[in-house]
N, C-alpha and C positions, 0 to 999 in steps of 0.2 A: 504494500500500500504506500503510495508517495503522502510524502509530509503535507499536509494543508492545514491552513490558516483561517479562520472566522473571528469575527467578532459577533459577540448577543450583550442583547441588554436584558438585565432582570431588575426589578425591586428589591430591595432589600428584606421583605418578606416574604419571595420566593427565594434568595439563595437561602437565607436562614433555616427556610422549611429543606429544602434540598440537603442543606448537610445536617438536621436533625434526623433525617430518612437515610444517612450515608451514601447519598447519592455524589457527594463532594466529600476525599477525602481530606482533612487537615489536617496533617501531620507536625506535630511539634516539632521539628527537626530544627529549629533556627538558632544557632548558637548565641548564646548571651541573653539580658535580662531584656524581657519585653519592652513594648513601650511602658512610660510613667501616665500617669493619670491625665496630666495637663497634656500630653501627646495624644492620649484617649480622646481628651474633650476636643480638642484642637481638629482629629479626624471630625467629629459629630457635626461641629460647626461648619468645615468643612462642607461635609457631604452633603448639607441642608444650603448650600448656597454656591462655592463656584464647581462641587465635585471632586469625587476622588479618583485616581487613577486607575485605570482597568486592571482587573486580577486576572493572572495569567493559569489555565488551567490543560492539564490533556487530557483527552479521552482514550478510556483504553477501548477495548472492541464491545465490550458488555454496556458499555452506554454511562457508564460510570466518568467521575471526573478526579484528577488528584489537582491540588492547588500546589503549583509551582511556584508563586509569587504572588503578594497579599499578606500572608499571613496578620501581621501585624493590624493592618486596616480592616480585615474581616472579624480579629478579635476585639476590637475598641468599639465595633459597630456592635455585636453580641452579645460583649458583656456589658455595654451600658443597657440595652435593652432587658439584659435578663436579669437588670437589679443591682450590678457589681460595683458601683459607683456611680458618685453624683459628678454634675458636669464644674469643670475648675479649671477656667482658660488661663492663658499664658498671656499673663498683664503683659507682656515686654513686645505682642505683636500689636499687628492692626484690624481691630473688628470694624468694618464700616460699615455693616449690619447694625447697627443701636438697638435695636428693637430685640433681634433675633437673642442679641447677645443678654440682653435683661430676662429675657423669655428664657432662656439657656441655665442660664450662670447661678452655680449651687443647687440645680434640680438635680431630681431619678429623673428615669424613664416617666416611671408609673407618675413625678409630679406634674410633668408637663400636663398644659393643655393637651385635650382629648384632637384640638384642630393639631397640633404639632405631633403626637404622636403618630395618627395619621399618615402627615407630612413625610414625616420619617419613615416608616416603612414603607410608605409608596415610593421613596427615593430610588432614582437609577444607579445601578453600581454595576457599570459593564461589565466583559471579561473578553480574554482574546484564548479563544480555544483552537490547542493543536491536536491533530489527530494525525495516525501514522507513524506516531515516535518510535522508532522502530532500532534500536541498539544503543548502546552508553552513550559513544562520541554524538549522534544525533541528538536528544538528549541533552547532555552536556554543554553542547553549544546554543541549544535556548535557553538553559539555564546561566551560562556563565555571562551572555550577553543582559538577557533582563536582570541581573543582577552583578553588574557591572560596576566593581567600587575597589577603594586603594588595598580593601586586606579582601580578598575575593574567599567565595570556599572552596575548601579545600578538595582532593580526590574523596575521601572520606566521608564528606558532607553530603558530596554529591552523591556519589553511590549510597548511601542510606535515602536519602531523598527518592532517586530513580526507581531503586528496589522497592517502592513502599511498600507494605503488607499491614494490613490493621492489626493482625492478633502477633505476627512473627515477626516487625522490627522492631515496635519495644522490646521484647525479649532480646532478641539479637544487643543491644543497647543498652540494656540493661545485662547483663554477661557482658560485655564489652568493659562495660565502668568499673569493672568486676579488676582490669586490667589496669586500664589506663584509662581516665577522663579527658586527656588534653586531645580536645578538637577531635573527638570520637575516633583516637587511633587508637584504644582496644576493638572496637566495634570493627573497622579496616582489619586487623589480625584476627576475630574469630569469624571475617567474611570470608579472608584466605583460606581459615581450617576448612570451611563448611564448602569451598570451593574446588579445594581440592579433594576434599572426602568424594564428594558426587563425582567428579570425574574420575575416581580410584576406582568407584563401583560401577564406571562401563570400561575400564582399563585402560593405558593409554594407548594413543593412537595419534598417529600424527595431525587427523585432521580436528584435533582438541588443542590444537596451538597452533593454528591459521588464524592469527590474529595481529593486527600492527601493534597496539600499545594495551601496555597489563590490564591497564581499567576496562578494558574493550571484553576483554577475559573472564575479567572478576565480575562482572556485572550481567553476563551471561550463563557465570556456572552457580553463582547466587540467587536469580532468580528461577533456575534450574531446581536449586536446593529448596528454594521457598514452595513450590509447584509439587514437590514432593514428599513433602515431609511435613503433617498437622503440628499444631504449636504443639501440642503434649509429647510429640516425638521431638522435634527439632530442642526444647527445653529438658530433654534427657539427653540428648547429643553433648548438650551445650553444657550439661552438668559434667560430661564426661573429657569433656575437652580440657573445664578448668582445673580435672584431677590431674590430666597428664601434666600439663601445664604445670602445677605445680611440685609434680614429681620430677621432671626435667629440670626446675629449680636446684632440686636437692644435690641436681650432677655441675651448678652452676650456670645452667644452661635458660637466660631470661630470654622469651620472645617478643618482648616489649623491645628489647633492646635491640635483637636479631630477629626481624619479622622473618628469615626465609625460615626458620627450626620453621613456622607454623606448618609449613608443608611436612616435616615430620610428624609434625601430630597428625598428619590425615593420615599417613598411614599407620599410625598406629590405634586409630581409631579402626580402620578398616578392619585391618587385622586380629585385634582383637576380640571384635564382634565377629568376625569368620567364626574363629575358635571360642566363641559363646564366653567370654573371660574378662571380668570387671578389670576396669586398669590397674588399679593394686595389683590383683593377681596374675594379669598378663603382664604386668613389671618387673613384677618378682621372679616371676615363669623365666623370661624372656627380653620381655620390652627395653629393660636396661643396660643387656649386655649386647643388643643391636644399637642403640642408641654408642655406645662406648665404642663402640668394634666401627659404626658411621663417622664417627666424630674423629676418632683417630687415623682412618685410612689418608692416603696421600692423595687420593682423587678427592676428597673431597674437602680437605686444607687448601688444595689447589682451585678448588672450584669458588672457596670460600675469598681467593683473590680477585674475583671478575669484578670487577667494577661497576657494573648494570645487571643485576640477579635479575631485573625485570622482563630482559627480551626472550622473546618466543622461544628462541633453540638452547638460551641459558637457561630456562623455566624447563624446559623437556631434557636439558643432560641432567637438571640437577633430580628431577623425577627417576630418572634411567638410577644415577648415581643409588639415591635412596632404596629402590627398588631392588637393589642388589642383597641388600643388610635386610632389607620387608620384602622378601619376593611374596606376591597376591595369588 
């Protein structure tokens, strides 16, 4: 399907009903503290006079919509609505509304006049809807562009953004923080275990690394993962990851530090579930003296010198390398 472009216009009491129905998902993904109150009230006024800017959303094939951009302005317009606070503009601009602004300043929702709250939800609040988004880099580049600023987001960001799942990226993200909180790179290291596990389990093959760049990769065998695996499974996976994880500690071995080990962990997830064997006991068994016997071979001290772990045929020797100490 080629990419395409719309613009709709809704009222503000049909998006609200829309993502009451999870017809629109919003995803909390946005790094850092929301807006403040007076940035809340500032959208309200806003939106009730010169408008606010189009939210940007894609459609996947089921009719549904994810919110790529908005966040922010969708929440200030909701929770003033739904009681969360009263309105408290920002003495320091220019209201040239008089009226609007007396009618405004220090209400709820529910105190407005009944003409104004009306007003309000009958307001336009466009959107420019994509369809056809059709792999990371595509993707990527409408996210990175409508949200174009000096600290941009990161891989990381992105790919939790793209990948969305209502029930499986909180988790994924939560296990993540489990690691590391900075700018969701444990969430990036338990997308790689989960990424690699899945392609462990159709084995490799070379046309599972026909791809230009890693995010290309990861965002293909993640959604992969998501497609297969119900949150009750995927959150026993992710319980089992954090044991390895921290049994590879005990040999020194942080993957916080060294994201490629996570590619060790998939196969010892793999592996271990072959042979029906909680990690403790597949570590004990075994898992620890492949890890030793991996760690110290000269192929893979040497492989540990590449410079770019990321490229295609560096990602498939280091797999080969592994595979030798985890043969599946």
């Amino acid at each position: 399907m080629a990419l395409k472009r719309r613009r709709v216009q809704w009222d503000v009491e049909t998006i609200l009903n829309k993502v009451r129905r999870g017809e629109i998902e919003v995803p909390r993904f946005q790094r850092g503290k929301v807006w403040n109150r007076k940035k809340q009230s500032e959208a309200i006024y806003s939106l009730l006079t010169i408008g606010l800017p189009d939210l940007v959303l894609v459609e996947d094939e089921s009719g549904k919509y994810l919110l790529l951009d908005g966040l922010q302005r969708l929440s200030s317009v909701a929770d003033f609505i739904g009681g969360e606070y009263k309105i408290n503009l920002d003495s320091t601009l220019t209201h040239i509304d008089e009226e609007l602004t007396e009618i405004l300043e220090g209400k709820s929702f529910e105190e407005l006049p009944d003409e104004w709250k009306g007003k309000l939800l009958s307001s336009e609040l466009g959107a420019i809807v994509y369809t056809g988004v059709e792999g990371f880099e595509i993707a990527k580049e409408i996210f990175t562009r409508i949200n174009y600023k000096p600290t941009p987001l990161n891989q990381q960001e992105l790919l939790m953004v793209l990948t969305y799942d209502r029930e499986k990226t909180p988790l994924l993200r939560e296990y993540g923080d489990k690691l590391s909180t900075r700018r969701l790179k444990g969430f990036g290291i338990l997308a790689r275990v989960l990424a690699g596990y899945t392609l462990l389990k159709r084995g490799i093959k070379d046309e599972y690394f026909n791809f230009k760049r890693y995010y290309e990769w990861l965002y293909r065998w993640l959604k992969e993962t998501f497609n297969n695996l119900s949150a009750e499974e995927l959150e026993n996976l992710l319980e089992r990851v954090l044991e390895f994880v921290e049994l590879l500690r005990e040999l020194g071995i942080d993957i916080v530090k060294a994201p490629y080990w996570s590619d060790v962990v998939a196969f010892l997830l793999v592996d271990s579930e072959r042979k029906n064997l909680s990690p403790t006991d597949y570590w004990i068994r075994e898992g620890r003296d492949r890890v030793e016997a991996l760690r110290k071979s000269s192929e893979w001290i040497q492989h540990m010198q590449v410079r770019n772990k990321q490229k295609p045929n560096t990602l498939r020797e280091r797999m080969e390398i592994i595979s030798k100490y985890f043969p599946l």
